[in-house]
C-alpha positions as CSV (number, residue, x, y, z in Angstrom):
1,X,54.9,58.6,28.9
2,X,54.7,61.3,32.0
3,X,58.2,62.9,30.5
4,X,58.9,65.3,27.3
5,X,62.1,66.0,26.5
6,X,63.2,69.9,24.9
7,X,65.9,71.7,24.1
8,X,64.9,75.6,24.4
9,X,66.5,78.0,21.8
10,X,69.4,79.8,24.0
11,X,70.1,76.5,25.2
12,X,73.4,74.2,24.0
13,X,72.3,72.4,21.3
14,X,74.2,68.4,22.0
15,X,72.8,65.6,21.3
16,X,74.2,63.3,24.2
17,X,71.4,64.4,26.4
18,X,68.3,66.6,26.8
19,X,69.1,70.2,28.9
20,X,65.0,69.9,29.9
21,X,62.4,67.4,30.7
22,X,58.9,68.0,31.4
23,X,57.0,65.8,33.4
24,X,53.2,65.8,33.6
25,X,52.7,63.0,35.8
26,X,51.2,62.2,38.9
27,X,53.8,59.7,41.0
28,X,57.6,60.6,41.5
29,X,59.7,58.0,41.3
30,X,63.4,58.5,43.5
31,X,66.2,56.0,42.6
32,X,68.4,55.7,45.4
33,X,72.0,55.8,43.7
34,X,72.9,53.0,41.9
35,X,76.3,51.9,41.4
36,X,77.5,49.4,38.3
37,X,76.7,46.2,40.5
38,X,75.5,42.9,40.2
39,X,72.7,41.9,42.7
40,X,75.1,40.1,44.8
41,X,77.5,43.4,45.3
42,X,80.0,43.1,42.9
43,X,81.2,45.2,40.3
44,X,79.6,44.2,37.5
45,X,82.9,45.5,35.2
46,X,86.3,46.8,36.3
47,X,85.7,50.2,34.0
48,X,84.0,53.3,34.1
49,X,82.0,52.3,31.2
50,X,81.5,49.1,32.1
51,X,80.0,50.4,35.2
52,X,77.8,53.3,33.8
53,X,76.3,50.9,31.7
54,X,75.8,48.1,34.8
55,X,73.9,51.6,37.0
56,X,72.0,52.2,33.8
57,X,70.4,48.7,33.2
58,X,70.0,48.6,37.5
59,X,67.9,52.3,37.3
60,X,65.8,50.2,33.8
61,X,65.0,47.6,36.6
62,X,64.0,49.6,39.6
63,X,62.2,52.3,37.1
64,X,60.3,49.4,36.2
65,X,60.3,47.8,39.1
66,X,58.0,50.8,40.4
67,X,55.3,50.7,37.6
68,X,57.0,52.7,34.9
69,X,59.5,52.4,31.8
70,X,62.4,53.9,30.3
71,X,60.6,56.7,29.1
72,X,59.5,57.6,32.3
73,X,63.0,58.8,33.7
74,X,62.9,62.4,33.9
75,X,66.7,63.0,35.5
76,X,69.8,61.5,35.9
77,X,72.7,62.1,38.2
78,X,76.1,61.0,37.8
79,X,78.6,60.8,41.0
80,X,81.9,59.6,39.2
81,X,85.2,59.6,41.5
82,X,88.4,61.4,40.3
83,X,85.8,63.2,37.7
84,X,87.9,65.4,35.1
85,X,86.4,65.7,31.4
86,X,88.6,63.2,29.9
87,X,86.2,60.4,31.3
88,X,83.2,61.9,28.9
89,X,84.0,59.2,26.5
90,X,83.8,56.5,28.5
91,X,80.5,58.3,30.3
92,X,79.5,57.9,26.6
93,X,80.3,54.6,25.8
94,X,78.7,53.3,28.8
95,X,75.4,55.1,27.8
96,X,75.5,53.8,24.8
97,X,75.3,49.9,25.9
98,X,72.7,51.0,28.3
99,X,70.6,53.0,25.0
100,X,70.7,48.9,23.5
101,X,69.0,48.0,26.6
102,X,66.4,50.5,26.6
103,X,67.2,53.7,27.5
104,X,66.1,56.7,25.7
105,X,68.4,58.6,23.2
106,X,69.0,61.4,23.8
107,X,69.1,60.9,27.9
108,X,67.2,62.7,30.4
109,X,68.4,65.8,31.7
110,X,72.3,64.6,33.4
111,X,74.6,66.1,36.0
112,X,77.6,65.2,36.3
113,X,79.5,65.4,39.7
114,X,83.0,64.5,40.8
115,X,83.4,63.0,44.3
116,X,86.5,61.6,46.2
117,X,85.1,57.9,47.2
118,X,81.9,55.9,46.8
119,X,81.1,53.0,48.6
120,X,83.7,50.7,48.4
121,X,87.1,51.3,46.6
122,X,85.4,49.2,43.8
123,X,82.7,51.4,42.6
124,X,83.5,54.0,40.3
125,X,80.7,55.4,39.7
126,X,77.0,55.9,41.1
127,X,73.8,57.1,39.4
128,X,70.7,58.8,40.8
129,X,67.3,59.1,39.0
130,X,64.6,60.7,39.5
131,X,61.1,59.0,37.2
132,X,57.9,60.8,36.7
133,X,55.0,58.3,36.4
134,X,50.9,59.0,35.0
């Protein structure tokens, strides 16, 4: 595993996700953003969590896809339209299901951003990742 997760004194101290990852490794993996699809284009759930959890398990199969695993994500991105804080839960909920599939608990480092439209009307939300690989 090319990624340590920390969480520096001075720092918030949560649990949902790591503030800082370290990666040692020698590849860099970039996800292109991945919304909550299905492999044919469709919305894999009608609900923000629903959808986190579909990008998740897509970002599992192109992290792996490339060579690596789970524990190589070093970064996550979140681009969630009409973003106010009252979604957190649901944010939650969706990484969750995607933590019974394999993703690490606590996340990687995440960022959060609201934006007016993805793709389609359909998509709610979209997820970027960034992998570091030995």
């Amino acid at each position: 595993m090319a990624v340590e997760f920390r969480h520096p004194d001075g720092l918030l101290q949560q649990t949902d996700y790591s503030p800082v990852a370290v990666a040692t490794g020698s590849r860099l993996v970039l996800l292109a953003g991945q919304a909550g699809v299905t492999p044919d284009f469709q919305p894999a759930a009608p609900d923000l969590a629903g959808q986190v959890h579909a990008a998740l398990r897509n970002i599992i199969i192109g992290v792996r896809g490339a060579g690596g695993d789970v524990g190589d994500l070093a970064r996550l991105t979140f681009f969630i339209v009409d973003w106010v804080p009252e979604k957190w839960n649901e944010v939650l909920a969706g990484i969750a299901r995607a933590q019974e599939d394999g993703l690490p608990a606590p996340t990687p480092p995440i960022t959060i951003i609201g934006v007016q439209a993805l793709f389609t009307p359909d998509f709610v939300v979209e997820i970027e990742a960034i992998a570091v690989l030995d």
